[in-house]
C-alpha positions in Angstrom: -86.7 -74.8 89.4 -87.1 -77.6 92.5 -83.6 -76.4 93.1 -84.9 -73.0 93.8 -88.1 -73.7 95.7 -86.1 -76.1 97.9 -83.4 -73.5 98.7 -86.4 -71.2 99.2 -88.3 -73.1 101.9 -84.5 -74.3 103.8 -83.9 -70.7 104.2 -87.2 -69.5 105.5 -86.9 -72.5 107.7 -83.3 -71.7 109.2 -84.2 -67.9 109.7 -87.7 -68.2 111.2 -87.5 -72.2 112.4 -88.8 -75.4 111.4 -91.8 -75.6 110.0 -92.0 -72.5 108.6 -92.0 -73.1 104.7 -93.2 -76.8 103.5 -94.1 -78.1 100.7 -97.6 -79.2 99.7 -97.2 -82.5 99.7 -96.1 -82.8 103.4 -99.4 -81.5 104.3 -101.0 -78.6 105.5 -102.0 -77.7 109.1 -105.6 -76.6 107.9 -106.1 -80.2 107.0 -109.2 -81.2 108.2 -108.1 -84.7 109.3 -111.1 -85.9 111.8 -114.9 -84.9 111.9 -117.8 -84.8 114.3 -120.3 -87.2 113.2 -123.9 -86.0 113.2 -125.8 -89.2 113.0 -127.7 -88.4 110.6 -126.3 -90.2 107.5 -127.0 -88.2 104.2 -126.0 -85.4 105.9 -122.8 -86.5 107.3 -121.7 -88.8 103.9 -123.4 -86.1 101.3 -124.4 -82.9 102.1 -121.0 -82.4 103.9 -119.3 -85.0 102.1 -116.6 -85.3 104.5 -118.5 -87.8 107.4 -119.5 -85.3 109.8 -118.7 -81.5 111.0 -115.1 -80.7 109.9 -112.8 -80.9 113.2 -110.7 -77.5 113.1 -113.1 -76.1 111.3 -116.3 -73.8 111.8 -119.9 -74.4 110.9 -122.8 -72.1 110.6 -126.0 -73.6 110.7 -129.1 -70.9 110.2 -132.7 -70.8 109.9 -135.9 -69.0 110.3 -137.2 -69.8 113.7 -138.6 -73.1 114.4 -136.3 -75.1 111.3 -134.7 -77.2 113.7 -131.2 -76.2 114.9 -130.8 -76.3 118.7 -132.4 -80.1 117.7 -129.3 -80.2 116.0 -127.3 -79.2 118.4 -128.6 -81.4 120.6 -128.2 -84.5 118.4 -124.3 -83.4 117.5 -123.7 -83.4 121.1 -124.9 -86.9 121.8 -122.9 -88.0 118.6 -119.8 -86.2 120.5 -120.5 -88.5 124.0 -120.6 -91.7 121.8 -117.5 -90.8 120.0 -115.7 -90.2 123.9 -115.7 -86.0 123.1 -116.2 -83.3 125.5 -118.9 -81.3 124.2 -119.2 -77.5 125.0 -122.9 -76.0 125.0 -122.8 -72.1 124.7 -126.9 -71.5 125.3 -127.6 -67.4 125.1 -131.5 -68.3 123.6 -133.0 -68.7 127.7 -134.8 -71.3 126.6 -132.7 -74.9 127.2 -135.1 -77.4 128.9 -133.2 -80.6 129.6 -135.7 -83.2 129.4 -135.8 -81.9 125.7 -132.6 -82.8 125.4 -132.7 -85.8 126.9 -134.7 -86.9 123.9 -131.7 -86.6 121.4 -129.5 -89.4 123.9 -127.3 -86.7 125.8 -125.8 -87.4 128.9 -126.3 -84.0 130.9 -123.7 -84.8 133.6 -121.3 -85.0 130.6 -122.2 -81.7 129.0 -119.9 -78.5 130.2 -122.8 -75.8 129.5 -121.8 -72.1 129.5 -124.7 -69.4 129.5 -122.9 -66.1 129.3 -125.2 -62.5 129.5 -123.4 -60.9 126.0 -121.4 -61.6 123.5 -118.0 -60.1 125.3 -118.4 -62.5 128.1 -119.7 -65.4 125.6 -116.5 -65.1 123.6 -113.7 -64.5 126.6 -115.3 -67.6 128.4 -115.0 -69.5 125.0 -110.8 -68.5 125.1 -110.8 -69.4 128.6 -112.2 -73.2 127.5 -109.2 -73.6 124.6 -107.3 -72.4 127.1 -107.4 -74.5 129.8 -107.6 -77.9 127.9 -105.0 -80.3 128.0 -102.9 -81.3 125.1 -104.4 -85.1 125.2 -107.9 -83.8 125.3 -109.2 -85.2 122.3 -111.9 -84.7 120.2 -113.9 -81.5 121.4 -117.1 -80.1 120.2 -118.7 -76.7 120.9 -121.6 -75.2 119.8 -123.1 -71.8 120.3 -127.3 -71.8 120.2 -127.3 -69.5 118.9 -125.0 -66.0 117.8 -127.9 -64.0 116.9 -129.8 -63.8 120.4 -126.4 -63.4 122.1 -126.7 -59.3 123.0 -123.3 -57.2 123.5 -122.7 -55.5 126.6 -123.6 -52.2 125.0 -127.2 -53.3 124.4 -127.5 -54.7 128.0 -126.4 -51.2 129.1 -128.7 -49.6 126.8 -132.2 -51.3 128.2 -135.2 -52.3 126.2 -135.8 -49.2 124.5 -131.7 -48.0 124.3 -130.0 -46.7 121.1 -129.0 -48.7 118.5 -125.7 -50.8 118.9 -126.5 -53.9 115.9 -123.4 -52.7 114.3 -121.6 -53.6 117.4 -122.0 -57.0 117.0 -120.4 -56.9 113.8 -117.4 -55.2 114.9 -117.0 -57.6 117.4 -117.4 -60.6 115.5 -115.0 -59.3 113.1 -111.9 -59.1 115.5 -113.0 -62.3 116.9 -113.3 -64.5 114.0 -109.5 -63.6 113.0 -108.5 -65.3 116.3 -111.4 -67.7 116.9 -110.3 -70.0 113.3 -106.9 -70.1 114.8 -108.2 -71.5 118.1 -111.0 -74.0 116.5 -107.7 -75.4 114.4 -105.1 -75.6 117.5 -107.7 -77.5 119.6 -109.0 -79.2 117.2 -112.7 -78.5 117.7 -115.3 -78.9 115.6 -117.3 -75.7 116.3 -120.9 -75.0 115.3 -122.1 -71.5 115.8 -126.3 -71.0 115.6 -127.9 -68.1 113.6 -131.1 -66.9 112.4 -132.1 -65.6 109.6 -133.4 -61.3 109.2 -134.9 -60.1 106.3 -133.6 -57.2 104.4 -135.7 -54.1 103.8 -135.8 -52.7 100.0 -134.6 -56.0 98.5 -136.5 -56.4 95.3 -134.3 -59.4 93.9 -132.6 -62.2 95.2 -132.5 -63.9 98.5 -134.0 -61.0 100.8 -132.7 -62.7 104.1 -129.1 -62.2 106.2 -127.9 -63.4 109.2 -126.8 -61.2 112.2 -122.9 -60.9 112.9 -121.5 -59.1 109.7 -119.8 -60.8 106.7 -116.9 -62.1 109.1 -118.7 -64.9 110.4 -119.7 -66.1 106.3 -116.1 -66.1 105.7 -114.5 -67.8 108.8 -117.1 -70.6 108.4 -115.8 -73.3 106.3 -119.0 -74.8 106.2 -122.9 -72.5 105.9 -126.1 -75.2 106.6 -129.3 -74.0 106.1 -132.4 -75.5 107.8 -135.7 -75.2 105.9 -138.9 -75.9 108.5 -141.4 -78.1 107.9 -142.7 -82.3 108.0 -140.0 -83.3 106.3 -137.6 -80.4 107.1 -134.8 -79.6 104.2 -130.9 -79.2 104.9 -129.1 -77.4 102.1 -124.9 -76.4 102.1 -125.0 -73.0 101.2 -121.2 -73.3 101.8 -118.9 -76.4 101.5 -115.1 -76.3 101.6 -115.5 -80.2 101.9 -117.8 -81.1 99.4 -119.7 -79.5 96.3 -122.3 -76.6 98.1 -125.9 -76.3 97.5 -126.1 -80.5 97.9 -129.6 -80.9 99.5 -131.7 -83.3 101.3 -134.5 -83.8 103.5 -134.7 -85.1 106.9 -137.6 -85.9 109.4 -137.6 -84.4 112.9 -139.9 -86.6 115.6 -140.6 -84.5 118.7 -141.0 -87.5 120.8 -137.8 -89.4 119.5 -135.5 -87.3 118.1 -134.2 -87.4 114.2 -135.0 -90.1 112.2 -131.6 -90.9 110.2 -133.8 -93.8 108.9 -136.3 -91.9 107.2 -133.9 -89.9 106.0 -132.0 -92.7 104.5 -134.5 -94.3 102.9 -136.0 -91.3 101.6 -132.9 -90.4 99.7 -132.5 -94.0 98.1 -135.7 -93.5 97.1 -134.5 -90.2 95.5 -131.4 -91.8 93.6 -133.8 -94.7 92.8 -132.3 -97.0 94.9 -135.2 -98.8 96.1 -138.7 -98.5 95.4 -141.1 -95.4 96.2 -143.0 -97.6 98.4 -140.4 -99.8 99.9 -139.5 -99.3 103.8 -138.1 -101.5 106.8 -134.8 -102.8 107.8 -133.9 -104.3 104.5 -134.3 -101.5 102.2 -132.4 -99.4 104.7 -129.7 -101.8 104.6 -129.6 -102.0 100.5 -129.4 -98.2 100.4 -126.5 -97.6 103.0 -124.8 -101.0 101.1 -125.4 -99.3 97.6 -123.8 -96.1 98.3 -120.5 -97.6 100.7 -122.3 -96.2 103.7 -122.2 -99.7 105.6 -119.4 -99.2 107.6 -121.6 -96.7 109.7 
């Protein structure tokens, strides 16, 4: 039988060249082999299991409004300056203030930001960025804040009041995902894409809430983050090709200083039993991150 398979992939590989059949073993070039670290440690070491957002990969991150994301955003793209990245802001939401941003540690002189009218020009402007990188680039984050308040060209036609053109989005996110993977994987970008969440009328059971941009953009994502609003706001994978899904944890959000990875440390040792309920400070930190082989961070 290894007779067979390896006369199988030398013959693929002699008629349509090398590289074309391999086995297994020798890897696969969907391996997710670096990741964008989001500072924020539980979610990087547990909730996505793999030490940050996949690299070649996609992530959708979604909430109702006010949950937190663009604070995510902002926070992955300083992570992305420390690591020596080029981060890629894609801001269709009108409502970037950059002394917000400031907060999270991002260097805006360092920050290639991209605020395209619809969705057509958002998406040709994205190509035109894979396209002109260099092969020594390196590691390269973009993030789109956010998918669902990004308009197509058809609604900007139509004005205020026009005709309805929501299924347009769809359509277009469906061709676009089927090359968009294949770009985030050449390029190796970690990509995070913004949504929000819509309800859906007549749903008597189950979750009554979607996210705009069709079922394309559930599939291509490798990895679906929810945000739950709040004090202590609540991160759950609702998709995980890294890790187990549905791993949870909660994290604070300061205003004034940005995300407390502390806190949210802490907090989860106290969850595991780790530490004590009451215990706090420096040294408690420390035991949890020790306890659970995060110390190298």
């Amino acid at each position: 039988m290894s007779d067979i398979i390896k006369n199988l992939r030398d013959s693929l590989n002699s008629k349509h060249g090398k590289g074309t059949a391999r086995s297994l073993a020798e890897g696969s070039s969907s391996e997710v082999r670096d990741v964008m670290p989001t500072g924020i440690l539980p979610l990087d070491k547990y909730i996505l299991g793999c030490g940050g957002l996949p690299v070649g990969r996609i992530t959708e991150l979604f909430s109702e409004e006010g949950g937190g994301k663009s604070s995510l955003v902002y926070q992955c793209i300083a992570e992305c300056q420390k690591k020596g990245g080029i981060p890629i802001l894609i801001e269709t939401e009108n409502a970037l203030h950059p002394e917000r941003v400031k907060v999270f540690g991002v260097d805006l002189e360092n920050l290639v930001l991209i605020e395209p009218n619809c969705i057509e020009d958002a998406l040709e402007q994205l190509d035109d960025v894979f396209m002109s990188l260099p092969d020594d680039a390196g590691s390269l984050f973009v993030a789109w804040d956010s998918l669902a308040a990004t308009p197509t060209k058809a609604e900007l036609e139509a004005g205020l009041v026009g005709g309805n053109a929501v299924a347009d989005k769809a359509r277009i996110m469906s061709r676009a995902c089927r090359t968009l993977c294949q770009r985030v994987a050449k390029y190796n970008a970690a990509m995070l894409i913004v949504n929000q969440t819509r309800t859906k009328m007549g749903v008597m059971f189950g979750d009554p809430t979607t996210t705009p941009g069709g079922q394309a953009m559930k599939f291509a994502a490798s990895v679906r983050l929810k945000i739950s609003g709040g004090k202590d706001i609540l991160i759950t994978a609702w998709k995980n090709r890294m890790a187990p899904p549905f791993r949870k944890c909660r994290v604070r959000l300061n205003y004034a200083t940005g995300w407390d990875n502390e806190w949210t440390v802490l907090d989860f040792g106290k969850d595991r039993k780790i530490i004590k309920p009451r215990s706090r400070g420096q040294k408690a930190y420390e035991e949890v991150i020790t306890q659970l082989g995060w110390a190298d961070e």
